[in-house]
DRENDO-1510 file (C-alpha; in Angstrom, 1 decimal, always signed):
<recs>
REC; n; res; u; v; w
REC; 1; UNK; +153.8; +151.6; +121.2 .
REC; 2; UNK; +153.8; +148.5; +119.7 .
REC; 3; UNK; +157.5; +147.4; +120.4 .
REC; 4; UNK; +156.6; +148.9; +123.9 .
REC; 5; UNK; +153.4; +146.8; +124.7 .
REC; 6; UNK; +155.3; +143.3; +123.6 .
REC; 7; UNK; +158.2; +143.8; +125.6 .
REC; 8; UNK; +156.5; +144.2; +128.4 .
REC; 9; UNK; +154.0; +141.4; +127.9 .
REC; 10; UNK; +157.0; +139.0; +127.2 .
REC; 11; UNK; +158.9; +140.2; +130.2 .
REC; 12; UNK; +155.8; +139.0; +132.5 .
REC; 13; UNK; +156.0; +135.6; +130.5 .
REC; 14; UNK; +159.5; +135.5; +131.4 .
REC; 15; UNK; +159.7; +135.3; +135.2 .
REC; 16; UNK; +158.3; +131.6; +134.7 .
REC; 17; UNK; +160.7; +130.5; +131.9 .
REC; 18; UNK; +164.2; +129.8; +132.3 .
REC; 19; UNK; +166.5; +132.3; +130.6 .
REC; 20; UNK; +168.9; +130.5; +127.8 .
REC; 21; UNK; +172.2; +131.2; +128.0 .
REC; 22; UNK; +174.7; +130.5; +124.9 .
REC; 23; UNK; +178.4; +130.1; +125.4 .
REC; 24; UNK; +178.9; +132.4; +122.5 .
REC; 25; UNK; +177.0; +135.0; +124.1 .
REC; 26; UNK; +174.4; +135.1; +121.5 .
REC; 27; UNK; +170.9; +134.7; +122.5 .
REC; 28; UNK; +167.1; +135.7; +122.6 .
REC; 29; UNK; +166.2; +139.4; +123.9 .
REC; 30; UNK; +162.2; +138.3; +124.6 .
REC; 31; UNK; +161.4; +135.0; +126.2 .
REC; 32; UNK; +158.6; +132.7; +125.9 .
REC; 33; UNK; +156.0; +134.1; +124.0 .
REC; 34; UNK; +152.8; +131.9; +123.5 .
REC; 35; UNK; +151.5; +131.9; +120.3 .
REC; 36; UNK; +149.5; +129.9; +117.1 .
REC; 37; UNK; +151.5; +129.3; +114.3 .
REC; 38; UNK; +150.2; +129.8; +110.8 .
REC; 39; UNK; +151.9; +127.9; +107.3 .
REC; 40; UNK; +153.0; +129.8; +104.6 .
REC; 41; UNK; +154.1; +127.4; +102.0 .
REC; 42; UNK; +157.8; +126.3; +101.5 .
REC; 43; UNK; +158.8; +125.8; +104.5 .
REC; 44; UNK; +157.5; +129.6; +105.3 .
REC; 45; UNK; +155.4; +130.2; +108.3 .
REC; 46; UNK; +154.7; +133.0; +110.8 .
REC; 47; UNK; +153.4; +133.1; +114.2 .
REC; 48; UNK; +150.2; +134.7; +115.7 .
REC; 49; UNK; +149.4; +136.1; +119.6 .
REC; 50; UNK; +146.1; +135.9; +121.4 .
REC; 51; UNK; +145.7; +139.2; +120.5 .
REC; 52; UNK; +145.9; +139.0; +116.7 .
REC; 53; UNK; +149.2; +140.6; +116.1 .
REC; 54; UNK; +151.6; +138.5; +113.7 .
REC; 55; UNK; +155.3; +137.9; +113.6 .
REC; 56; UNK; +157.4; +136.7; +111.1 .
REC; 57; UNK; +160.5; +135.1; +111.3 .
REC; 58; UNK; +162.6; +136.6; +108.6 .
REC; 59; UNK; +165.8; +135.4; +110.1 .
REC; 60; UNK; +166.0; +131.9; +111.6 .
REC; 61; UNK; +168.8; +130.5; +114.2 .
REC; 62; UNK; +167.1; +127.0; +114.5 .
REC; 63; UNK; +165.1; +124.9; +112.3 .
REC; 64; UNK; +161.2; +124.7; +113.2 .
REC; 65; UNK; +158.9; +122.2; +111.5 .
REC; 66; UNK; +155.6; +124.8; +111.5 .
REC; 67; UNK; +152.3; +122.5; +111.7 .
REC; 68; UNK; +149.3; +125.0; +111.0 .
REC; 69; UNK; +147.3; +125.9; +113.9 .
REC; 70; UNK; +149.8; +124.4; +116.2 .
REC; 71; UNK; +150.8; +126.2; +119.5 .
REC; 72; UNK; +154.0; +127.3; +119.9 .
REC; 73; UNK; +156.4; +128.9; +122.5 .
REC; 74; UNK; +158.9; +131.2; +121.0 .
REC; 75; UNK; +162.0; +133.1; +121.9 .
REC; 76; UNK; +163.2; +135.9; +120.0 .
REC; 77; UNK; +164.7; +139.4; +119.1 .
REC; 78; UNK; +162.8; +142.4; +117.6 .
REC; 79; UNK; +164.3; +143.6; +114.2 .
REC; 80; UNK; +163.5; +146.5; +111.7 .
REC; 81; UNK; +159.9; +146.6; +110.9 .
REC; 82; UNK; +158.0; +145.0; +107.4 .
REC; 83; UNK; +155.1; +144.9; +105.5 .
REC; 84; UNK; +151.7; +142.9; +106.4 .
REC; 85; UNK; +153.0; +142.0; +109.5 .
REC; 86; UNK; +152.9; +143.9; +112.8 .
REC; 87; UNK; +156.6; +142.5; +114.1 .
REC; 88; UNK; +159.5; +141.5; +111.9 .
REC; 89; UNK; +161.8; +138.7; +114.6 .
REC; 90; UNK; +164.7; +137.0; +114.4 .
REC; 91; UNK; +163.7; +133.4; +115.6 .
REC; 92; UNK; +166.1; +131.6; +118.1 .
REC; 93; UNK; +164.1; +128.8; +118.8 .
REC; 94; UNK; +160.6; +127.3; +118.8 .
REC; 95; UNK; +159.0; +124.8; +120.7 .
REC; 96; UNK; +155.7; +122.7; +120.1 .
REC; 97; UNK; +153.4; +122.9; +122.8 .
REC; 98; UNK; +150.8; +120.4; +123.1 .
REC; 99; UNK; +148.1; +121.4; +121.6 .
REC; 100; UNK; +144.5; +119.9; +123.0 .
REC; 101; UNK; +140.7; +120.3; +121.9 .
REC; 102; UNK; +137.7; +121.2; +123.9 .
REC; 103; UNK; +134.3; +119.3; +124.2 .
REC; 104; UNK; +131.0; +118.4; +125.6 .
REC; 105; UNK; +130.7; +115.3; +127.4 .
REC; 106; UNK; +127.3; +113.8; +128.7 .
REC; 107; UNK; +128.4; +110.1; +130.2 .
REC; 108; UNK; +130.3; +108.9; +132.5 .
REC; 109; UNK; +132.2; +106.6; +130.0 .
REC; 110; UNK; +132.9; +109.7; +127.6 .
REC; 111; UNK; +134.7; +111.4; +130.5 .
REC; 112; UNK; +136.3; +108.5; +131.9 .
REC; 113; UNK; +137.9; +108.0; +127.9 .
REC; 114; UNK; +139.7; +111.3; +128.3 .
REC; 115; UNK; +141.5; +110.5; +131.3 .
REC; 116; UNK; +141.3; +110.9; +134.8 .
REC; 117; UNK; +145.5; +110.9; +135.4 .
REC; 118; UNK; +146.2; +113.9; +138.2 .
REC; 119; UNK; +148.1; +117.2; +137.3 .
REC; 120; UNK; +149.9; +120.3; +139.0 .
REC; 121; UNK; +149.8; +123.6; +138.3 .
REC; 122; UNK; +151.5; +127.1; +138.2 .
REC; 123; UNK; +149.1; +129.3; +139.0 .
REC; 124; UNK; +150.4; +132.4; +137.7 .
REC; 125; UNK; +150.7; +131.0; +133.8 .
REC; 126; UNK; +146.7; +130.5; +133.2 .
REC; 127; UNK; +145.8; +133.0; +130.4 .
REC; 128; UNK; +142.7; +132.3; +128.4 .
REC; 129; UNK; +140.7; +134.2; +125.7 .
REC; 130; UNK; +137.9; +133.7; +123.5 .
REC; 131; UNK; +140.1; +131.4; +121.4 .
REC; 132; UNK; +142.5; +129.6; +123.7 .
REC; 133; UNK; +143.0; +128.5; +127.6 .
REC; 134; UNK; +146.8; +127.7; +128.5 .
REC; 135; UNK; +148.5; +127.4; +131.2 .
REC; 136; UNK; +151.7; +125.1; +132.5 .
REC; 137; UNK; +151.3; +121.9; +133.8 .
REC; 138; UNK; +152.8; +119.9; +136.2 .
REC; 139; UNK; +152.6; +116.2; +136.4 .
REC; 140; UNK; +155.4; +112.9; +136.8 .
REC; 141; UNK; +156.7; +112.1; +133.3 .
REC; 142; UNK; +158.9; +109.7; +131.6 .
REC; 143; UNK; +158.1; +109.9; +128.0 .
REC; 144; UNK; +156.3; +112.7; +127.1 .
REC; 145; UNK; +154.9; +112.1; +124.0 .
REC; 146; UNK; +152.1; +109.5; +125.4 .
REC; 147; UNK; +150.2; +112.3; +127.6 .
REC; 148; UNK; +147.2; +113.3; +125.9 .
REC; 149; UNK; +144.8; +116.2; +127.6 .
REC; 150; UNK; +141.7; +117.7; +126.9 .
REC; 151; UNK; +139.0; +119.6; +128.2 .
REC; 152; UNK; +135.7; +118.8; +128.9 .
REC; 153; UNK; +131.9; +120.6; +129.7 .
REC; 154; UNK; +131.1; +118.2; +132.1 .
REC; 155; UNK; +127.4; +117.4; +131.8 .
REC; 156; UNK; +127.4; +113.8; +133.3 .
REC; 157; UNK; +125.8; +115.2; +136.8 .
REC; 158; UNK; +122.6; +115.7; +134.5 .
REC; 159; UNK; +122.6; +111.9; +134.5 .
REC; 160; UNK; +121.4; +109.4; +137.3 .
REC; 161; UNK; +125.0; +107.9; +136.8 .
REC; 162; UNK; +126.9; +110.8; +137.8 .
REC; 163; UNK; +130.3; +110.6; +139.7 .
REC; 164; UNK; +130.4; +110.6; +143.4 .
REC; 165; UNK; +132.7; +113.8; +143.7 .
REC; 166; UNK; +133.3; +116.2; +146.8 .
REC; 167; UNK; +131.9; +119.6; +145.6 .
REC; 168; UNK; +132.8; +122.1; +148.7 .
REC; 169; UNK; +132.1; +126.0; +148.3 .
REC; 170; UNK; +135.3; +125.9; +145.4 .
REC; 171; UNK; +133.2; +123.5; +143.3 .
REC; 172; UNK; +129.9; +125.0; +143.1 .
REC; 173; UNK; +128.5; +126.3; +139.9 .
REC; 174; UNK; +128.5; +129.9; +140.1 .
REC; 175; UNK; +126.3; +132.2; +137.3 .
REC; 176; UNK; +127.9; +133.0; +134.2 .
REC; 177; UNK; +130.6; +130.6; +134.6 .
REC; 178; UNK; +131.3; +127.6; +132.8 .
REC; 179; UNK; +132.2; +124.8; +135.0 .
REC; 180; UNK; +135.2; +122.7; +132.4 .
REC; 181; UNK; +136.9; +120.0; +133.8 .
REC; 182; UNK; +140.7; +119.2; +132.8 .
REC; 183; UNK; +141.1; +115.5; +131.1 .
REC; 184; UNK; +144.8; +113.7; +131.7 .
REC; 185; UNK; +146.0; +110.7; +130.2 .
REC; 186; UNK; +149.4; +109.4; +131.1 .
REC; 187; UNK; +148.7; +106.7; +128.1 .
REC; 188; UNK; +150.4; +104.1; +130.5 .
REC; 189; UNK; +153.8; +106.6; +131.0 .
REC; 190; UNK; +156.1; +105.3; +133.5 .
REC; 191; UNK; +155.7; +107.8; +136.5 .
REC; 192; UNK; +159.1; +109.4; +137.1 .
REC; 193; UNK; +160.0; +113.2; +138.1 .
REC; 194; UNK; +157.7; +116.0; +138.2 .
REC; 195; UNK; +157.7; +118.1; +135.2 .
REC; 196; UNK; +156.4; +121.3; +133.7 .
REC; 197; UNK; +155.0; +121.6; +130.4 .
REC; 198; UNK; +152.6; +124.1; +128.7 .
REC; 199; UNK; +149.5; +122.9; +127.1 .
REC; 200; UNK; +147.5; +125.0; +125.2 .
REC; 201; UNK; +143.4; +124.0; +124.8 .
REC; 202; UNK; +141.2; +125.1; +121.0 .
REC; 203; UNK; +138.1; +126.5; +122.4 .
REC; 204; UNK; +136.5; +126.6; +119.3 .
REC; 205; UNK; +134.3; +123.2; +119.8 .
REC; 206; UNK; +133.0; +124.9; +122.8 .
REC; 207; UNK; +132.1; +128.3; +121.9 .
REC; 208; UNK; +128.3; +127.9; +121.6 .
REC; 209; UNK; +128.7; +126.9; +125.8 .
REC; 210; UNK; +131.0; +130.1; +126.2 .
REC; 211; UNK; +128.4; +132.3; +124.3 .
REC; 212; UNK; +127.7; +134.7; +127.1 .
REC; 213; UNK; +129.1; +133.5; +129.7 .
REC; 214; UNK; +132.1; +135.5; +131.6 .
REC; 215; UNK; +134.4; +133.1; +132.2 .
REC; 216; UNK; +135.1; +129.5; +133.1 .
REC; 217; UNK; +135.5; +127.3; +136.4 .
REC; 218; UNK; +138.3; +124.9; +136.1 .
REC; 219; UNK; +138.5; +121.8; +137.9 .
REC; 220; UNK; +141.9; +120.1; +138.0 .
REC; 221; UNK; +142.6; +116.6; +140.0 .
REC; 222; UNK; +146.0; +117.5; +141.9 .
REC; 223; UNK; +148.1; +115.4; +143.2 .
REC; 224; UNK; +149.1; +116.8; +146.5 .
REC; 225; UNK; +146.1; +119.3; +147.3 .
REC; 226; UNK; +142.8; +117.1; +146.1 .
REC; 227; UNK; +140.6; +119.0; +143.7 .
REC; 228; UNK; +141.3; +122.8; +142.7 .
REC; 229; UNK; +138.8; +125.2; +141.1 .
REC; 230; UNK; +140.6; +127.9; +138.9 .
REC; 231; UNK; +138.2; +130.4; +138.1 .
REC; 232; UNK; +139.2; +132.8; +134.6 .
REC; 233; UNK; +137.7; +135.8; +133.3 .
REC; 234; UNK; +137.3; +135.9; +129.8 .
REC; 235; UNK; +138.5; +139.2; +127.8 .
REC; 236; UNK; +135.5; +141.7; +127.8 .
REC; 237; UNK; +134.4; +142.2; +124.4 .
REC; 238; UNK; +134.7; +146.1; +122.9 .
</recs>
């Protein structure tokens, strides 16, 4: 059941990933799996889903340098069972994803720090739980490595200097949601083509704002259709 349930989880992921395609024929059987990877020691590492299952990468086609608590994208085969773990892979490849924080900000000049760079969306990639929100992101890009993003509990409407923002039907608070707004710095990048990237968000600094609450509201700043309000369900607990 378990070999069942990840195959068809990973074949969802798929449809919005590009297959790979090696000249020798050789290559992944799952796609794109989002997960959290976890260090070992010497070199040794393994990788975590939302869910709490683990995989370990007892055979290796590429070389990975694992940072603990670091998001990854992986791509993969299924082998023969082992111990302490719940799938035993053979890793193709591994990709860093960035990997953001969450906070509360209550001024205008703490919000404006994080960013206020505009970014695109696939809608159908947005998966959050009690742990992590990620989704892909869109947004012009010539060196990646200087885009920072975070997410933020706005609060700065609580103040007298709060921002002069449209708020239609979309962007009103609803109960038992908590309204988040995404943060993007383009840290002075050269604007050049459109690109996709997952980014991945530690919920963890937030968690006293999630307590009870059923999901969130996201606001995102798009470029080509104003301000968007994505609203997510959080997992129910059992």
């Amino acid at each position: 059941m378990k070999k069942i349930g990840l195959l068809f989880l990973t074949a969802l992921l798929s449809l919005t990933l590009p297959a790979c395609n090696d000249d020798d024929g050789d290559y992944p059987y799952v796609y794109g799996l989002i997960t959290t990877v976890h260090t070992l020691g010497d070199k040794e590492y393994y990788f975590e889903r939302d869910n709490g299952q683990t995989l370990y990468p007892s055979e290796k086609s590429a070389t990975f340098e694992a940072e603990e608590g670091k998001r990854a994208v992986i791509y993969f085969d299924l082998l023969e069972g082992i111990p302490d773990y719940d799938y035993n892979i053979r890793l193709y490849r591994a990709e860093k994803i960035f990997t953001g924080t969450s906070q509360v900000v209550t001024t205008q000049e703490e919000l404006e720090a994080l960013g206020g760079d505009r970014t695109g969306f696939n809608l159908q990639t947005f998966n959050l739980t009690r742990k992590w929100l990620t989704f892909y992101a869109l947004y012009p890009v010539t060196d990646n490595s200087k885009h920072t993003f975070a997410l933020a509990v706005d609060r700065t409407h609580d103040a007298p200097e709060s921002r002069d923002i449209e708020v239609g039907s979309d962007g009103a608070s609803e109960e038992g949601y908590l309204d988040v707004v995404l943060c993007h710095s383009a840290g002075g990048d050269a604007a050049g083509y459109t690109q996709g990237y997952y980014i991945s968000f530690d919920l963890e600094p937030i968690a006293g704002e999630l307590e009870g609450m059923k999901g969130i509201k996201l606001r995102i700043d798009t470029f080509e259709n104003g301000t968007k309000y994505i609203k997510l369900d959080l997992p129910q607990e059992k």
